[in-house]
N, C-alpha and C positions, 0 to 999 in steps of 0.2 A: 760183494767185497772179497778182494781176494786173498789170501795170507801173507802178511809181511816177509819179507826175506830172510830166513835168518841162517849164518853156518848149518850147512849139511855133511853127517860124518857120511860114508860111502858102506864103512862096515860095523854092526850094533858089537857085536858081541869081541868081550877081550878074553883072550885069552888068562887061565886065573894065573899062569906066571909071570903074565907082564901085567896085573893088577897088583899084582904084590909088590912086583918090582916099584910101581908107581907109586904106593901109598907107603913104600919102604924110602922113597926119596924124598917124601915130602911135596908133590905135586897133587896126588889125590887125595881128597878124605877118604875114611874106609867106605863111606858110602858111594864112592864112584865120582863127586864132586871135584872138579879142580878149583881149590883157593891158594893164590899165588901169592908170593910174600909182600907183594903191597894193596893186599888185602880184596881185589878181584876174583870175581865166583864164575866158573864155567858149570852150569847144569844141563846135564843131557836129556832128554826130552824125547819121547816117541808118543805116537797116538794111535788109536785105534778105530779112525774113520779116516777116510785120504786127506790130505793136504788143505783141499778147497771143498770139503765138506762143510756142509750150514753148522753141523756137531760142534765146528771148531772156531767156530767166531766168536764165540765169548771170550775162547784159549786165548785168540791173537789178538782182541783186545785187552786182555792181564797183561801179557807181553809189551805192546804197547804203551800198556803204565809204568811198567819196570822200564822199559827203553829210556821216559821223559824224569822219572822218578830217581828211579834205583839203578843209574848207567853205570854201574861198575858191576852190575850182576850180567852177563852173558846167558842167552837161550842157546846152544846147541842141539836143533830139531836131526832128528836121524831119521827120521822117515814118520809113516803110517803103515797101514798092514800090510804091503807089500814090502816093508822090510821086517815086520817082525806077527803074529800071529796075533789076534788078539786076545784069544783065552790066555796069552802066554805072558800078555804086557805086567802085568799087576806080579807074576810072579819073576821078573827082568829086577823090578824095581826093588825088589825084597832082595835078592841077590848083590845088589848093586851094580848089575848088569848097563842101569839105566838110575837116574835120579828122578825122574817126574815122568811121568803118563796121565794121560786124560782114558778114562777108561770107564767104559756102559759097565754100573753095577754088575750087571748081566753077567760078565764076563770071569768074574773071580770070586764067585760062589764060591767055587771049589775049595777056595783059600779062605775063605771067609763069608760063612755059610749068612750071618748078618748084615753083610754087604746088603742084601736083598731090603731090607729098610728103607732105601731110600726110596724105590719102586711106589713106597706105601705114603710117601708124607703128599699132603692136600696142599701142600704150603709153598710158598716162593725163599728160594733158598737164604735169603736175608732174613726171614723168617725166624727158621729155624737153626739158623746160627745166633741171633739174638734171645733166643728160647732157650738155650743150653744144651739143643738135641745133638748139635755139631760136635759138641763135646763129647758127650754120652759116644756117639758114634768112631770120634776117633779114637777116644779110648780102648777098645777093641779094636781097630787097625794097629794101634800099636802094639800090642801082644801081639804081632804076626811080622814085628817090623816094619810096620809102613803108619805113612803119617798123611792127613787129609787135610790138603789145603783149602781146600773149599770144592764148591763146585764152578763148574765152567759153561752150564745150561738150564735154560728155563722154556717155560712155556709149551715143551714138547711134551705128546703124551702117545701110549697107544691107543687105538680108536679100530673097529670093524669095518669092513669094506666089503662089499658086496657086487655078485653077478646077476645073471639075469633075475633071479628070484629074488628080486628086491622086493617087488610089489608082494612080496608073502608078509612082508616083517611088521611088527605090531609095533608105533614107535614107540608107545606108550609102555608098554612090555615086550621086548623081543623074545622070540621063543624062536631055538634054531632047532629045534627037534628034528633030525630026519636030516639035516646039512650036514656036509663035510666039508671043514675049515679048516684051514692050514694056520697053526699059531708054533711060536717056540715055546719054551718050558715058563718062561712070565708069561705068556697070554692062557694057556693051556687050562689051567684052574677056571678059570670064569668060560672060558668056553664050554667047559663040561658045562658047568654048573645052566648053563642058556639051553643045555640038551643035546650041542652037537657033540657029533665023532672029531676029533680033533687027530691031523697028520703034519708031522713035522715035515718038513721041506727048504732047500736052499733057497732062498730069494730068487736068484736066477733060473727056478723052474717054474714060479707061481706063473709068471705070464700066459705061457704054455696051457698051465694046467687051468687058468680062468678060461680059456679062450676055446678049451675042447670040451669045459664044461668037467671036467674030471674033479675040481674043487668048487664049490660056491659062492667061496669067498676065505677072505682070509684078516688077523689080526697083524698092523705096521704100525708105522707113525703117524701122527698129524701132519706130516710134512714128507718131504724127499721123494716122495711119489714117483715123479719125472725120474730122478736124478739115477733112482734105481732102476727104472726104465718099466715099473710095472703099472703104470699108472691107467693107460688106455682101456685092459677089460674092465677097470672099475666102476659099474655100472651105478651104484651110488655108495652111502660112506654113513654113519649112524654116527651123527654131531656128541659122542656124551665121551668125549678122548677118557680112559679111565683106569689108567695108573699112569704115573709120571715116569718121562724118561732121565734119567739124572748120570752124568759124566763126574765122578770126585776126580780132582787133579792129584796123584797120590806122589808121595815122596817116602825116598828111600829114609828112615828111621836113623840111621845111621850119619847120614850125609844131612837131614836138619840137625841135628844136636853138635854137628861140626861146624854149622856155621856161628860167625858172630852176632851178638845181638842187633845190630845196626841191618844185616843181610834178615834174620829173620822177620824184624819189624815188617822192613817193606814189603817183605811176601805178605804177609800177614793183611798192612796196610789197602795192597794191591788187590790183593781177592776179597776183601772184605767191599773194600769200594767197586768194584765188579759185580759182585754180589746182587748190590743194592738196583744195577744199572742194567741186570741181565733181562728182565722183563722186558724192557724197551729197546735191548736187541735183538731179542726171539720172537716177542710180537708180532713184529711184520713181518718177519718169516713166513709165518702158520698163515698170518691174514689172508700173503698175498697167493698161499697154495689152495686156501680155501675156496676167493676169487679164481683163480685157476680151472678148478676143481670144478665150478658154477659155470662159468666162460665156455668150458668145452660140452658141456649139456647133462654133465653129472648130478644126479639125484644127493642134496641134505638133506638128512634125514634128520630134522630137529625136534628131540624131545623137547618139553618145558623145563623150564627152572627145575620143579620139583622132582619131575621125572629122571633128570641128570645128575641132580645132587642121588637119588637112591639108587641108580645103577652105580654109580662110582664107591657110592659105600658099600653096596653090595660084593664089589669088584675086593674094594680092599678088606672089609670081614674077610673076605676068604682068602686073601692072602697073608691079612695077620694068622688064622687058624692053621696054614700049613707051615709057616714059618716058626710060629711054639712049638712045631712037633720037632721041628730041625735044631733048631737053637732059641730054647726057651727065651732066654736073656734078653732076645732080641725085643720082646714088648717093652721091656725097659722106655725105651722109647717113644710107647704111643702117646704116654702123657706128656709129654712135652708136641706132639705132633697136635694133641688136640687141645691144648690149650692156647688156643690163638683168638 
């Protein structure tokens, strides 16, 4: 599927004396929002995967609902990271540089060391907005100014991939003692913990480095394999995916509390019923990469039931225990996470 059409601005960033100048005439909210006097909402929008990334097909189905729904709200997409960085999205949107971003928890740590929570929930995002954890969570986005309209992805996780030394792996217990894997700073924790040396690296050198054998494998997605073009050395893939990947759609703080009750509803409305509908978009994503994945003669490596539910736990123990030491508060949350 490819993303609906929507106005493209050409350049992200205003200058702060013609932002002033706009929300001094009445055309922007302070949050970067234009609402026009017969009650029309223009919201600017960037992401942080490209355009026709799989990340963003949930986005452009919310979109979609607003288009049929809520037609007096306007999407103004500015790009994907080629126009703006993505550690940088989340803090655009606090500025009011930008009114909404879809943006990898990942990415705004730095801003909001509890963002990292959502890596940790077991749960499908309907879930845990009918749980109360949605809540709990944006409450902390809003002390930073920014507001979580939901999320915009399911069914993605990370999972381990493997080079020639597949045939070493225990599926039952993996033990990487003595590998060197390349993970970011989410995978990093649980790869120690399996015994490897863990090295960070850009996406666009793993290929390289599977291929001369300089890495043994490395921690991605469930999916985009292809898309990111590293898929070929992967000689097989260890089925137990074991944190979740989670996009919140964030909005400028300022620029929700501007709008009318009628405009907030249907956000509200729109992502809530998304929500519920995001499984049965992401599904066959993963399915048909996994087929894929099978098709080309790559090794699953399928643990059992049991064996996958305690690597996964294992996975998130240890990243509730580093996440208390960073921002206690953030457990707040687990109980709402496990009571499901």
């Amino acid at each position: 599927m490819s993303a609906p059409t929507y106005r493209r601005r050409a350049a992200l960033r205003l200058g702060a004396g013609a932002i002033a100048s706009m929300v001094l005439s009445g055309c922007l909210s302070a949050g970067g929002g234009v609402v026009s006097k017969d009650g029309k909402v223009t919201l600017r929008l960037a992401t942080t995967q490209t355009r026709d990334a799989p990340e963003n097909l949930g986005l452009w189905k919310l979109i979609e609902r607003l288009e049929k729904d809520a037609p007096w709200i306007t999407i103004d997409y500015v790009g994907g990271p080629e126009t703006i960085a993505p550690n940088d999205a989340a803090e655009n949107v606090q500025s009011g540089a930008l009114d909404l971003a879809s943006v990898s928890s990942a990415y705004y740590t730095q801003t909001l060391p509890e963002a990292e929570v959502f890596d940790l929930t077991p749960n499908a995002p309907s879930v845990d907005r009918e749980s109360g954890a949605l809540d709990v969570i944006n409450n902390w986005h809003e002390e930073v100014g920014l507001r979580v309209l939901g999320v915009t992805i399911s069914e993605m996780a990370y999972m381990l991939h493997f080079g020639s030394r597949w045939t070493e792996i225990d599926i039952a217990d993996p033990d990487l003692t003595g590998w060197l894997m390349r993970g970011g700073p989410t995978q990093q924790p649980m790869l120690e913990a399996l015994g490897a040396e863990v090295v960070n690296m850009p996406v666009g050198e793993i290929y390289t480095a599977m291929e001369r054998g300089t890495i043994d494998g490395f921690a991605a997605g469930n999916s985009g394999m292809y898309d990111l073009g590293i898929a070929e050395p992967i000689k097989a893939s260890y089925m137990a995916p074991y944190l979740t990947i989670r996009y919140p759609l964030l909005m400028n703080l300022q620029t929700w509390h501007s709008l009318d009750d009628r405009t907030r509803q249907a956000l509200d409305k729109a992502m809530t019923e998304l929500e519920i509908s995001l499984p049965d978009i992401y599904r066959p994503v993963v399915e048909d990469e996994y087929e894929r994945w099978a098709g080309d003669g790559k090794e699953l490596l399928e643990p059992t039931a049991a064996e996958t539910e305690r690597f996964q736990s294992r996975a998130r123990d240890i990243g509730w225990e580093l996440l208390e030491q960073r921002a206690p508060r953030a457990t707040e949350v687990r109980d709402f996470y496990e009571a499901r």
